[in-house]
ZADO-1210 file (C-alpha; in nm, 4 decimals, padded with zeros to 6 digits):
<atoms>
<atom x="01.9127" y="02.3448" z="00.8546" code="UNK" pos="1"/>
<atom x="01.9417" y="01.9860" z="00.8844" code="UNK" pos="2"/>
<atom x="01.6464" y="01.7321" z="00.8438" code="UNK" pos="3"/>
<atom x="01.7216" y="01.3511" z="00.9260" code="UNK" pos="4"/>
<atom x="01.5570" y="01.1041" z="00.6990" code="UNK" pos="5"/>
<atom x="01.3936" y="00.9098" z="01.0803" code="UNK" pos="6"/>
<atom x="01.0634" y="01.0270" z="01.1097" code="UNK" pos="7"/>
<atom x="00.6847" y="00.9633" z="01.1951" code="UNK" pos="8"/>
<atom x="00.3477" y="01.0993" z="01.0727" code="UNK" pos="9"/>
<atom x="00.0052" y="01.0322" z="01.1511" code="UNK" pos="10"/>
<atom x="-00.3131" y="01.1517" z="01.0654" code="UNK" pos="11"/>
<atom x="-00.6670" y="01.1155" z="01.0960" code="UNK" pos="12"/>
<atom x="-01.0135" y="01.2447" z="00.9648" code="UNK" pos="13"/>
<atom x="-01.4347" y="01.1119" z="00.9496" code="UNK" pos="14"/>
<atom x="-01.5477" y="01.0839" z="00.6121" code="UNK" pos="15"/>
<atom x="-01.9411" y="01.0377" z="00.6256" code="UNK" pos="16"/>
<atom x="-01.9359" y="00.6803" z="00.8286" code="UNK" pos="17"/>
<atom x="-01.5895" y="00.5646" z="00.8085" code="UNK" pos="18"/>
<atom x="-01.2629" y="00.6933" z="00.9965" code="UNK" pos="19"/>
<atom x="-00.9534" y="00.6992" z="00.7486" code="UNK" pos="20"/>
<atom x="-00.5973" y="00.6680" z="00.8999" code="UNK" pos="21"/>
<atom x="-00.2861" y="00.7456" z="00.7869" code="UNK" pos="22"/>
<atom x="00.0379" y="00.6260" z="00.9165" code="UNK" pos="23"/>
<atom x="00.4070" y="00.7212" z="00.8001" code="UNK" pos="24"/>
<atom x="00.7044" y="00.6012" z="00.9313" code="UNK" pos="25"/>
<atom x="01.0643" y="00.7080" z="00.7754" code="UNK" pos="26"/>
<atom x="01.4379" y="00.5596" z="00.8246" code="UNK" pos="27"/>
<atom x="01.7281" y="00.6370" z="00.6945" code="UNK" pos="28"/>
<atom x="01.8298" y="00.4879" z="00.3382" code="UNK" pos="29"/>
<atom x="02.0616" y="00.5234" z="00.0231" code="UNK" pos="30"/>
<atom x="01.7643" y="00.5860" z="-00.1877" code="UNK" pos="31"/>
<atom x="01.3690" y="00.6268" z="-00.1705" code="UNK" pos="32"/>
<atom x="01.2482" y="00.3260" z="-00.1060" code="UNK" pos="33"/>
<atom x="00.8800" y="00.3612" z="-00.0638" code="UNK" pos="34"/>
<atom x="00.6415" y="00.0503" z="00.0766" code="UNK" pos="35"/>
<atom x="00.2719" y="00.1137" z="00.1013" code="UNK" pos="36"/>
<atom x="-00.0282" y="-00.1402" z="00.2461" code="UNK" pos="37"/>
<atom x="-00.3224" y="00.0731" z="00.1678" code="UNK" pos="38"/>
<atom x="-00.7032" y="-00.0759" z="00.1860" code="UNK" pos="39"/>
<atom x="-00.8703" y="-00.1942" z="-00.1675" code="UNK" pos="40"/>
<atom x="-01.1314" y="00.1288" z="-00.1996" code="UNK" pos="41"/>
<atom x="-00.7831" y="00.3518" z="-00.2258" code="UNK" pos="42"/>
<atom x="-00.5653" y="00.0989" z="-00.4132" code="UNK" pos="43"/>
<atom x="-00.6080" y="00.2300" z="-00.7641" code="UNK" pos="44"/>
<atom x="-00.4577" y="00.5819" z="-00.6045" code="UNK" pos="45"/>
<atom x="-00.1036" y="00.3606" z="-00.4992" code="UNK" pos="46"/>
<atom x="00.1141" y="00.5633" z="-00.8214" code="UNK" pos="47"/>
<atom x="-00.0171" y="00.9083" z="-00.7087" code="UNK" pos="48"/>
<atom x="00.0373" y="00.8445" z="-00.3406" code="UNK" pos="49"/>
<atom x="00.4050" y="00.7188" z="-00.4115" code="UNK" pos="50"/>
<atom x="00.4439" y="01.0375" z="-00.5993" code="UNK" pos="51"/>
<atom x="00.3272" y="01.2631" z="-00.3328" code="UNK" pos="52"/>
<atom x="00.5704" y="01.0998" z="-00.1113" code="UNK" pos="53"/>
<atom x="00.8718" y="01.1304" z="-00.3401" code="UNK" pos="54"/>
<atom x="00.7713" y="01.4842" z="-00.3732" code="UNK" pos="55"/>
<atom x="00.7353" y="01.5682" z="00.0041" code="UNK" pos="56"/>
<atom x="00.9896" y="01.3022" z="00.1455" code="UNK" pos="57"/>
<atom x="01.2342" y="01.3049" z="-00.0908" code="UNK" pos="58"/>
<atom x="01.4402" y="01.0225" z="00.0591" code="UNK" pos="59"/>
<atom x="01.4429" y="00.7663" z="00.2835" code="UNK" pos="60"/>
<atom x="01.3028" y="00.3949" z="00.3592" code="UNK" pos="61"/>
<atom x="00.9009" y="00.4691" z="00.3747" code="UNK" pos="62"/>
<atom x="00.6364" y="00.2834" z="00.5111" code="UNK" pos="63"/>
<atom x="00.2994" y="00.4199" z="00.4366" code="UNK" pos="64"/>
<atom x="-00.0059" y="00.2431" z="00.5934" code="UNK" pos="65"/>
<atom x="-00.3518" y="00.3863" z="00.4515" code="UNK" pos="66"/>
<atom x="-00.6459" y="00.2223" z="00.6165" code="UNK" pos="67"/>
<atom x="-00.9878" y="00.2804" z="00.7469" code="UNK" pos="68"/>
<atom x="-01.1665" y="00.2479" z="01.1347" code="UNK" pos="69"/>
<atom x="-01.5491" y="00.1797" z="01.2127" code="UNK" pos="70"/>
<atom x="-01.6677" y="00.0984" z="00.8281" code="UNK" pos="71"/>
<atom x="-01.9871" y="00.0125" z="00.7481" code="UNK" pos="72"/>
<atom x="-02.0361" y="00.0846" z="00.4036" code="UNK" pos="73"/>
<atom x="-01.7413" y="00.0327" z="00.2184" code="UNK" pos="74"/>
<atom x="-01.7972" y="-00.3330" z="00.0607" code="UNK" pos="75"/>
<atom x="-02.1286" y="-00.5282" z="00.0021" code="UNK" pos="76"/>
<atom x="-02.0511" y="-00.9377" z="00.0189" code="UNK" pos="77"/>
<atom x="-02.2891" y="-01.0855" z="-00.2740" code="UNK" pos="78"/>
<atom x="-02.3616" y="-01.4572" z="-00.3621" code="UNK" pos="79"/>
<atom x="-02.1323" y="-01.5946" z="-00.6667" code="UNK" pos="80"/>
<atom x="-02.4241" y="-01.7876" z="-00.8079" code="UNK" pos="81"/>
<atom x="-02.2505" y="-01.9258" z="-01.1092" code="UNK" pos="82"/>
<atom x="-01.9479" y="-02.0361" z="-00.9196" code="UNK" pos="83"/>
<atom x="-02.2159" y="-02.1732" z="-00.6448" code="UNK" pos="84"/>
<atom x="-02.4094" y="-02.3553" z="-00.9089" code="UNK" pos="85"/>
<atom x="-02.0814" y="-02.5426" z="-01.0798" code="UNK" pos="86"/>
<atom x="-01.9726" y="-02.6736" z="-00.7240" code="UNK" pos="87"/>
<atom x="-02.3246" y="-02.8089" z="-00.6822" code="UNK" pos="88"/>
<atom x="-02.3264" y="-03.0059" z="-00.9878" code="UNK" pos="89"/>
<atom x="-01.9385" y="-03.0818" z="-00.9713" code="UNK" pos="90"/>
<atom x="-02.0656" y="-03.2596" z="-00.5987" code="UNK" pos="91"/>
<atom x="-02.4103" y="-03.3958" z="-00.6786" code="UNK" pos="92"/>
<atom x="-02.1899" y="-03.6154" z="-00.9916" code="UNK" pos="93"/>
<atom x="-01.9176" y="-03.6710" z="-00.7707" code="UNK" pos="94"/>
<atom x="-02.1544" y="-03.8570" z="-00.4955" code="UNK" pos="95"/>
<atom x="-02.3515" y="-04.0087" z="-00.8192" code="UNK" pos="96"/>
<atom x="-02.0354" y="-04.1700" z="-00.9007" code="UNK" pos="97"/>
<atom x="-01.9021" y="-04.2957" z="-00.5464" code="UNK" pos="98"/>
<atom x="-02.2661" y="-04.3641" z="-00.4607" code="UNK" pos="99"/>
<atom x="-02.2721" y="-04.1895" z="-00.1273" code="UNK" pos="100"/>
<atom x="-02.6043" y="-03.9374" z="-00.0602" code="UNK" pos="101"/>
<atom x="-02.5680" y="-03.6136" z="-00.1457" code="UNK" pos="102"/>
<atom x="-02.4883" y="-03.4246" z="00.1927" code="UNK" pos="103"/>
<atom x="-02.7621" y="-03.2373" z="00.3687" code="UNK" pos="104"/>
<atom x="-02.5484" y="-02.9323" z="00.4606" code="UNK" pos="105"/>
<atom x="-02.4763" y="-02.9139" z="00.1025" code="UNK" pos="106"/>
<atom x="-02.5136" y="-02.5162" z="00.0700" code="UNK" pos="107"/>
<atom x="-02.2984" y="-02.4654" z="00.4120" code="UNK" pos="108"/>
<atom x="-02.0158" y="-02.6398" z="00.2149" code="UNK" pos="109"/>
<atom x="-02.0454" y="-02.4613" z="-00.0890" code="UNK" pos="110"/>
<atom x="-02.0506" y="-02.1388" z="00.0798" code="UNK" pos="111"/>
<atom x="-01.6722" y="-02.1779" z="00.2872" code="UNK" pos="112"/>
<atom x="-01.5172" y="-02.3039" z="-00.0891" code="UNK" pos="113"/>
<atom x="-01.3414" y="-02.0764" z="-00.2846" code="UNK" pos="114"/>
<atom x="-01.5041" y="-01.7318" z="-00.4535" code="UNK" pos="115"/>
<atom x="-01.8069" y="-01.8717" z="-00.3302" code="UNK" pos="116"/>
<atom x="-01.9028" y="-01.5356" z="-00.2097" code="UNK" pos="117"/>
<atom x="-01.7281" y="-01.1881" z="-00.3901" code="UNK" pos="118"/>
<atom x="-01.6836" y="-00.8406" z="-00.2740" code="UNK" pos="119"/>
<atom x="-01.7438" y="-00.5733" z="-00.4746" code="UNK" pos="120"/>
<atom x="-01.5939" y="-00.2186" z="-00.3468" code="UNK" pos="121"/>
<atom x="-01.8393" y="00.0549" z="-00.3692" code="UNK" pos="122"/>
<atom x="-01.6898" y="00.3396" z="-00.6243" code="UNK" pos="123"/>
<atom x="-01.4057" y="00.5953" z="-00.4959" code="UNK" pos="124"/>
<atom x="-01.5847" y="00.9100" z="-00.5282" code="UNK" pos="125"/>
<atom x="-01.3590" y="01.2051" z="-00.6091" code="UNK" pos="126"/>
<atom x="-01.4401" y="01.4081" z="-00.3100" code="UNK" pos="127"/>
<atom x="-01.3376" y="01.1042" z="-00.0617" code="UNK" pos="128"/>
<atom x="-01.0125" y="01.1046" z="-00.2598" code="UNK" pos="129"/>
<atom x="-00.9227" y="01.4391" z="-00.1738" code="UNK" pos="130"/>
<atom x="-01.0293" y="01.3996" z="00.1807" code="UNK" pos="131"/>
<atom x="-00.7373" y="01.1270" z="00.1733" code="UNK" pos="132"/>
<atom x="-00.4797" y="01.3857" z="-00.0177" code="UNK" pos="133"/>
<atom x="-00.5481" y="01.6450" z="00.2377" code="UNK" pos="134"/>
<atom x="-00.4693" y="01.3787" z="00.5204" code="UNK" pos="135"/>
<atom x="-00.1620" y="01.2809" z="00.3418" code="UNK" pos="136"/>
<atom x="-00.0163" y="01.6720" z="00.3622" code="UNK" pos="137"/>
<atom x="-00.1643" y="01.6146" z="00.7458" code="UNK" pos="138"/>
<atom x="00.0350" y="01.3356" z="00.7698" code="UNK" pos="139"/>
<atom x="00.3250" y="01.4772" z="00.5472" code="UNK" pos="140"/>
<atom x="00.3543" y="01.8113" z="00.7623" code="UNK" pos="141"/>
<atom x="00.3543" y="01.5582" z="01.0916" code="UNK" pos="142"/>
<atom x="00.7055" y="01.3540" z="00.9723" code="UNK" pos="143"/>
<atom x="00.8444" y="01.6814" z="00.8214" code="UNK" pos="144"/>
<atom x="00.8396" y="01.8589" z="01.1844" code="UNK" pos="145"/>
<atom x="00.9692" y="01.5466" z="01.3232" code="UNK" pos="146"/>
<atom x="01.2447" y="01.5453" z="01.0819" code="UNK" pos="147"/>
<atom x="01.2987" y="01.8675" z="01.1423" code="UNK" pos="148"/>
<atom x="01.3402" y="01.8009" z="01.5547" code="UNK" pos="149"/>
<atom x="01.5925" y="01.5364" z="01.4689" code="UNK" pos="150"/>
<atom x="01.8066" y="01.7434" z="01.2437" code="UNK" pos="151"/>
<atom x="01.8915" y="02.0024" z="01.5287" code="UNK" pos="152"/>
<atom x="01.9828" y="01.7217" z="01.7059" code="UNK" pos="153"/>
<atom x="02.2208" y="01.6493" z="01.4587" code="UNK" pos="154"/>
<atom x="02.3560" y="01.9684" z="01.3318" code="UNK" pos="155"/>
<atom x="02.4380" y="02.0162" z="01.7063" code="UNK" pos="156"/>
<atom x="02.6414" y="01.6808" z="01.7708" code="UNK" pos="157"/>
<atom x="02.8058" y="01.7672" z="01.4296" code="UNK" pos="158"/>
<atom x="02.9037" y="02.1249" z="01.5079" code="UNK" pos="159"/>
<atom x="02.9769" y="01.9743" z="01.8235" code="UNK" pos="160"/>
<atom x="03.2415" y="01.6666" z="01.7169" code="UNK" pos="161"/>
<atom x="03.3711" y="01.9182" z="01.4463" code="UNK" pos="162"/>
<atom x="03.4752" y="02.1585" z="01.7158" code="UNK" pos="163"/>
<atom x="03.6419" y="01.8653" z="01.9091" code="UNK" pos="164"/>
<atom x="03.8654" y="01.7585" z="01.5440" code="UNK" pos="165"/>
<atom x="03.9470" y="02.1341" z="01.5210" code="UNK" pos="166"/>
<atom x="04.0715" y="02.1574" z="01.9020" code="UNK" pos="167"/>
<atom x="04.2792" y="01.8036" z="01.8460" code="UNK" pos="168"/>
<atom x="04.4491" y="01.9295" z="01.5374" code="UNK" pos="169"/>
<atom x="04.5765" y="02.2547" z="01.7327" code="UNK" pos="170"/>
<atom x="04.7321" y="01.9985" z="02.0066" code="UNK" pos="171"/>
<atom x="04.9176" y="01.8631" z="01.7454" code="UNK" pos="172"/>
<atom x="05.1069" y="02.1435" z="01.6794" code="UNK" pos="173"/>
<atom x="05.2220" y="02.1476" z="02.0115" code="UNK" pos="174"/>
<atom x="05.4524" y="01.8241" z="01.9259" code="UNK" pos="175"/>
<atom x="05.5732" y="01.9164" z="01.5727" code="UNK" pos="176"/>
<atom x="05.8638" y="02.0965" z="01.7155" code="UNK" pos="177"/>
<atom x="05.9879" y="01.8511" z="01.9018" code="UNK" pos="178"/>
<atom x="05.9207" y="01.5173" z="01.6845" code="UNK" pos="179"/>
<atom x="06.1230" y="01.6791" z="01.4030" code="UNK" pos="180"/>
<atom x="06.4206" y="01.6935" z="01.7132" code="UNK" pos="181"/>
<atom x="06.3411" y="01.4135" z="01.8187" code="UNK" pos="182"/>
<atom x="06.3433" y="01.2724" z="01.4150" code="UNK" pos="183"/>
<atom x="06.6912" y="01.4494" z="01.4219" code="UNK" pos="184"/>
<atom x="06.8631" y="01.3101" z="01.7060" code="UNK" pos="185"/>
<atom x="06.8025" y="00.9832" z="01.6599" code="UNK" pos="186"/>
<atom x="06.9083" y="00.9628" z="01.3310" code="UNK" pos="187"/>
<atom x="07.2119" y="01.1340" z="01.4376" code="UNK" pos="188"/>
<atom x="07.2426" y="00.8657" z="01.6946" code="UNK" pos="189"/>
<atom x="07.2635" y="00.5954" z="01.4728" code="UNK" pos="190"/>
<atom x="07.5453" y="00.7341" z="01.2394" code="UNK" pos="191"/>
<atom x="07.7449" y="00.7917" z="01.5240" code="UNK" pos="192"/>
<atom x="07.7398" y="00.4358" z="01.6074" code="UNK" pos="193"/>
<atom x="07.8603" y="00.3413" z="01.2777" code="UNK" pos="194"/>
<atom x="08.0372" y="00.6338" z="01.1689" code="UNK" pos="195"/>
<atom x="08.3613" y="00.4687" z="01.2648" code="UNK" pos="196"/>
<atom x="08.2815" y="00.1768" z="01.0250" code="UNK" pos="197"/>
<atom x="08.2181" y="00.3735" z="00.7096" code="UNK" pos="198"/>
<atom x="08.3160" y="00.7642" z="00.5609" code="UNK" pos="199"/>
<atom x="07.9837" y="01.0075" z="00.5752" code="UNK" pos="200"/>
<atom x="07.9466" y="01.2858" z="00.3621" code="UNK" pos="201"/>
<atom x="07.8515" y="01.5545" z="00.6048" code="UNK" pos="202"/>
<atom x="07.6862" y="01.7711" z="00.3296" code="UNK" pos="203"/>
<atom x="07.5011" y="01.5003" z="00.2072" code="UNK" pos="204"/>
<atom x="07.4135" y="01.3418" z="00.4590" code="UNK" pos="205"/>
<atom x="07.2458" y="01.6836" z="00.5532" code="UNK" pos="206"/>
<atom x="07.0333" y="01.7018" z="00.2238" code="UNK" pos="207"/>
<atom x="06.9275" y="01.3959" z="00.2420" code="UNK" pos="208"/>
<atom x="06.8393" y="01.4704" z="00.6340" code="UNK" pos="209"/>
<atom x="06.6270" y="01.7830" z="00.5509" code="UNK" pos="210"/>
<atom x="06.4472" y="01.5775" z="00.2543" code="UNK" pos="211"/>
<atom x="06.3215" y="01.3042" z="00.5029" code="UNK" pos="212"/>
<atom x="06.2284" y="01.5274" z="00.7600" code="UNK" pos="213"/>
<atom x="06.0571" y="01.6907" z="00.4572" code="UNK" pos="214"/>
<atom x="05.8810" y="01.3950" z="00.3581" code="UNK" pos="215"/>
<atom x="05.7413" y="01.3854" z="00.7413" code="UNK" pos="216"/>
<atom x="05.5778" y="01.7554" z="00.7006" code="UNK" pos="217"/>
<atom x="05.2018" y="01.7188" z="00.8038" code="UNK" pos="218"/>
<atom x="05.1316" y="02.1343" z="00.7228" code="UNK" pos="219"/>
<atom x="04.9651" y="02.0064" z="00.4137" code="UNK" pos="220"/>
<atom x="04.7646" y="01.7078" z="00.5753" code="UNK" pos="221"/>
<atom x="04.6254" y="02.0364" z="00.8599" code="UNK" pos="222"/>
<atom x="04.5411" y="02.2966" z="00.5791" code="UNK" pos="223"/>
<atom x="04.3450" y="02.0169" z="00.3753" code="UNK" pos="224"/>
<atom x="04.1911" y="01.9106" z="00.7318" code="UNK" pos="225"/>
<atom x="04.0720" y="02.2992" z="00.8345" code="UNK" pos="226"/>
<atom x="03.9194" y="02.3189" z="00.4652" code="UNK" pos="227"/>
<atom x="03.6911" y="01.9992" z="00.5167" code="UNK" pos="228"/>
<atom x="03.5696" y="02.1108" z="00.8107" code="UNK" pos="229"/>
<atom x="03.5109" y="02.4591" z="00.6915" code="UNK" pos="230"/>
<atom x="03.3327" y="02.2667" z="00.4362" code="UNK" pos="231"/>
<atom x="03.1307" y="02.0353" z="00.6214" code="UNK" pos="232"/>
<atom x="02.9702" y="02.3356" z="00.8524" code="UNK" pos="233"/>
<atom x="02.9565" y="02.5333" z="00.5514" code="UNK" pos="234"/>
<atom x="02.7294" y="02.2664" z="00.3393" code="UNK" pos="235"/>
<atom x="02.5468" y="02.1696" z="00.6441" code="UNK" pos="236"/>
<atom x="02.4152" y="02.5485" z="00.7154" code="UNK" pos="237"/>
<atom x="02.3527" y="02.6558" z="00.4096" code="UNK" pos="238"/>
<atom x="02.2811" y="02.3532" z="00.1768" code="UNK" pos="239"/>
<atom x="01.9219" y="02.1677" z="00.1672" code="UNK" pos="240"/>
<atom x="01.9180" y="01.7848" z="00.1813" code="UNK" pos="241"/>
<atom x="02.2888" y="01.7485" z="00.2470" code="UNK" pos="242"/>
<atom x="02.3198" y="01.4114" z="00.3764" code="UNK" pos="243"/>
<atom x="02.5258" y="01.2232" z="00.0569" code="UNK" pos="244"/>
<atom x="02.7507" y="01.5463" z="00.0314" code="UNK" pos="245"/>
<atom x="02.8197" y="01.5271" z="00.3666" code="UNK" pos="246"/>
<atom x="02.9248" y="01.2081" z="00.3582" code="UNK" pos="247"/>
<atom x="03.1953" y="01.2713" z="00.0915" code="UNK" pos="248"/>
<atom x="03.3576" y="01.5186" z="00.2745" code="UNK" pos="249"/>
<atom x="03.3396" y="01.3394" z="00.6038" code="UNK" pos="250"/>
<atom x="03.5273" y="01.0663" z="00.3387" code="UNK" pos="251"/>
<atom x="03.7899" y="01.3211" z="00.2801" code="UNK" pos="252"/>
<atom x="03.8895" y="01.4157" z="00.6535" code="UNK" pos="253"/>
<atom x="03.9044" y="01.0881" z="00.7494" code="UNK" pos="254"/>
<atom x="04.1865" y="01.0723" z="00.4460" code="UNK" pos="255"/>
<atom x="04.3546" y="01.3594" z="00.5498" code="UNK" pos="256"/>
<atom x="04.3695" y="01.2287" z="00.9560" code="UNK" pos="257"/>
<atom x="04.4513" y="00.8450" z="00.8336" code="UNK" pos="258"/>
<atom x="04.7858" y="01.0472" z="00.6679" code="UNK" pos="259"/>
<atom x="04.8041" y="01.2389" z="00.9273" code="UNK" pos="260"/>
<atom x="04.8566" y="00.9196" z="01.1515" code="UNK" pos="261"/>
<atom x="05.0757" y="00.8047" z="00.9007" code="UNK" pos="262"/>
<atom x="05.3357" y="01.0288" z="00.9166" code="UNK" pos="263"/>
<atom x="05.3156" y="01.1445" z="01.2521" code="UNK" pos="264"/>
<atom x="05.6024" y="00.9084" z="01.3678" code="UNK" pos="265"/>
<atom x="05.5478" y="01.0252" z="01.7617" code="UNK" pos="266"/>
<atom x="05.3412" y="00.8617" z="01.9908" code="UNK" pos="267"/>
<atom x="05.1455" y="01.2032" z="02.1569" code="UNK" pos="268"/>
<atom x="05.0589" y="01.3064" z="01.8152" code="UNK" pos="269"/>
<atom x="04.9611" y="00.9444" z="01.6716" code="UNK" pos="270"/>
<atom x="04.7360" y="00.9621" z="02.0245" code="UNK" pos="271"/>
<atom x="04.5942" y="01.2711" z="01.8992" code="UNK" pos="272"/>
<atom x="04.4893" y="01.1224" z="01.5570" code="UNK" pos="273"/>
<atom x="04.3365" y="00.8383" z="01.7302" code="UNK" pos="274"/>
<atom x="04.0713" y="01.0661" z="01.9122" code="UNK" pos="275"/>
<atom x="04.0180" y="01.2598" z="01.5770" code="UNK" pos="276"/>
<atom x="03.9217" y="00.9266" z="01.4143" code="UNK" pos="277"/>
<atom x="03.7034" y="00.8147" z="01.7255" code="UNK" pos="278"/>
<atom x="03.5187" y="01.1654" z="01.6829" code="UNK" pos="279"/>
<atom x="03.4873" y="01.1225" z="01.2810" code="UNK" pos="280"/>
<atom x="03.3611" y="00.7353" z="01.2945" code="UNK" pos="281"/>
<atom x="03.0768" y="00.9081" z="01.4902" code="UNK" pos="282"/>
<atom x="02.9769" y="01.1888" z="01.2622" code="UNK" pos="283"/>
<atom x="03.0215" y="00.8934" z="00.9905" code="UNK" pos="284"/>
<atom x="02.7652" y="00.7062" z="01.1440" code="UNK" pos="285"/>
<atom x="02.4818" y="00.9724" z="01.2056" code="UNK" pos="286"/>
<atom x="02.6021" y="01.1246" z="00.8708" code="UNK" pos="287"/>
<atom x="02.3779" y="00.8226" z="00.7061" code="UNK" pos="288"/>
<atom x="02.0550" y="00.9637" z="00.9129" code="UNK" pos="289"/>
<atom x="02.0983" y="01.3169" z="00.7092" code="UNK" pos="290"/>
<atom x="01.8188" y="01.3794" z="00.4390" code="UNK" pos="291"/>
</atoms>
């Protein structure tokens, strides 16, 4: 079964006086590229929560957002009394210097400068950390079923535009008869209308008449074709996290209907390759949505 790589999680739990969230969204991407804002108390755990989500997402462009609701204990603001104390004296000299009185407000000042005031985060105890591990599997279990929803969506337009390549390349057969007449008589038709002007060896000519029709022979091209979509199917049912495989092979059909094309040399068939292409640019494009 098919999972796509777009997905969303969230999840949700009360830890003594604080509410902890976690959000997960998921697009497609090459690679795993993982981006997390998570809230100070919980960013010493960043390594281990990238980890979890390599192990449970595998791939994909990840945005993790850990963060917390309706806190009232998790930081205690304290006064940076040495810091305080240097900006005094740096300001009392400085108006010493210019002469000007030392403002009244002179503490209100202090206070809005820089690491005037710190923030010390209260300890991560272990048991709140594994409150926030079992919301991440929450949270994990969440984008996987959404995944999950999107993938039948995608093994079914895939099964879907596969069938519709398959049914294409039997109409094609319909006009290799006749292009290879049609391939015939016109060559034909242009020796007669210099035949007068030069001598023709008949046997020849016919060799050489059976090895460029020959060199128009597409049976190769349509075997190749049926295997790759034999393939595809095959890989998508029974193969997990499929999506760069799939993606070759979808590479290889669109070879094998791009010769195809080539060598068609009649415009029903070259018609015919056209829509094949139209359905394969589409499987191309949601191919890059496959985990």
């Amino acid at each position: 079964m098919l999972f796509s790589m777009t997905g969303f999680g969230k999840a949700t739990c009360n830890y003594k006086n604080k509410k902890i969230v976690i959000e997960i969204k998921s697009l497609n991407s090459k690679q795993l590229d993982i981006s997390t804002r998570i809230v100070g108390l919980y960013r010493e755990k960043d390594i281990e929560i990238r980890n979890l989500i390599a192990q449970n997402l595998e791939r994909g462009k990840i945005d993790l957002s850990l963060y917390i609701e309706d806190n009232n204990s998790q930081s205690t603001t304290f006064l940076n009394q040495n810091i305080i104390s240097n900006y005094k004296n740096q300001i009392e000299d400085t108006c010493k210097t210019l002469n000007i009185k030392v403002p009244d407000n002179l503490i209100e000042i202090i206070l809005q400068l820089p690491d005037s005031l710190k923030t010390e985060s209260t300890i991560l105890e272990e048991e709140e950390w594994l409150a926030v591990v079992e919301l991440l599997n929450n949270a994990f279990s969440q984008i996987k079923m959404f995944r999950s929803q999107e993938g039948l969506s995608l093994q079914n337009m895939f099964i879907s535009k596969i069938s519709n390549i398959r049914h294409l390349l039997e109409e094609v057969e319909l006009y290799e008869k006749e292009r290879v007449e049609k391939i015939r008589a016109r060559l034909e038709e242009n020796l007669k209308s210099i035949e007068d002007k030069i001598s023709i060896d008949r046997n020849r000519l016919e060799q050489e008449m059976i090895y460029y029709i020959e060199k128009l022979d597409v049976n190769e091209e349509k075997v190749r074709l049926r295997n790759h979509l034999n393939y595809f199917i095959e890989t998508m049912e029974k193969e997990e996290a499929p999506g760069k495989k799939l993606g070759f092979i979808a590479q290889e059909m669109g070879r094998e209907i791009n010769t195809l094309g080539s060598k068609s040399n009649h415009s029903e068939m070259q018609i015919l390759v056209v829509k094949m292409k139209d359905e394969l640019e589409q499987i191309k494009e949601q191919v890059l949505n496959v985990l």
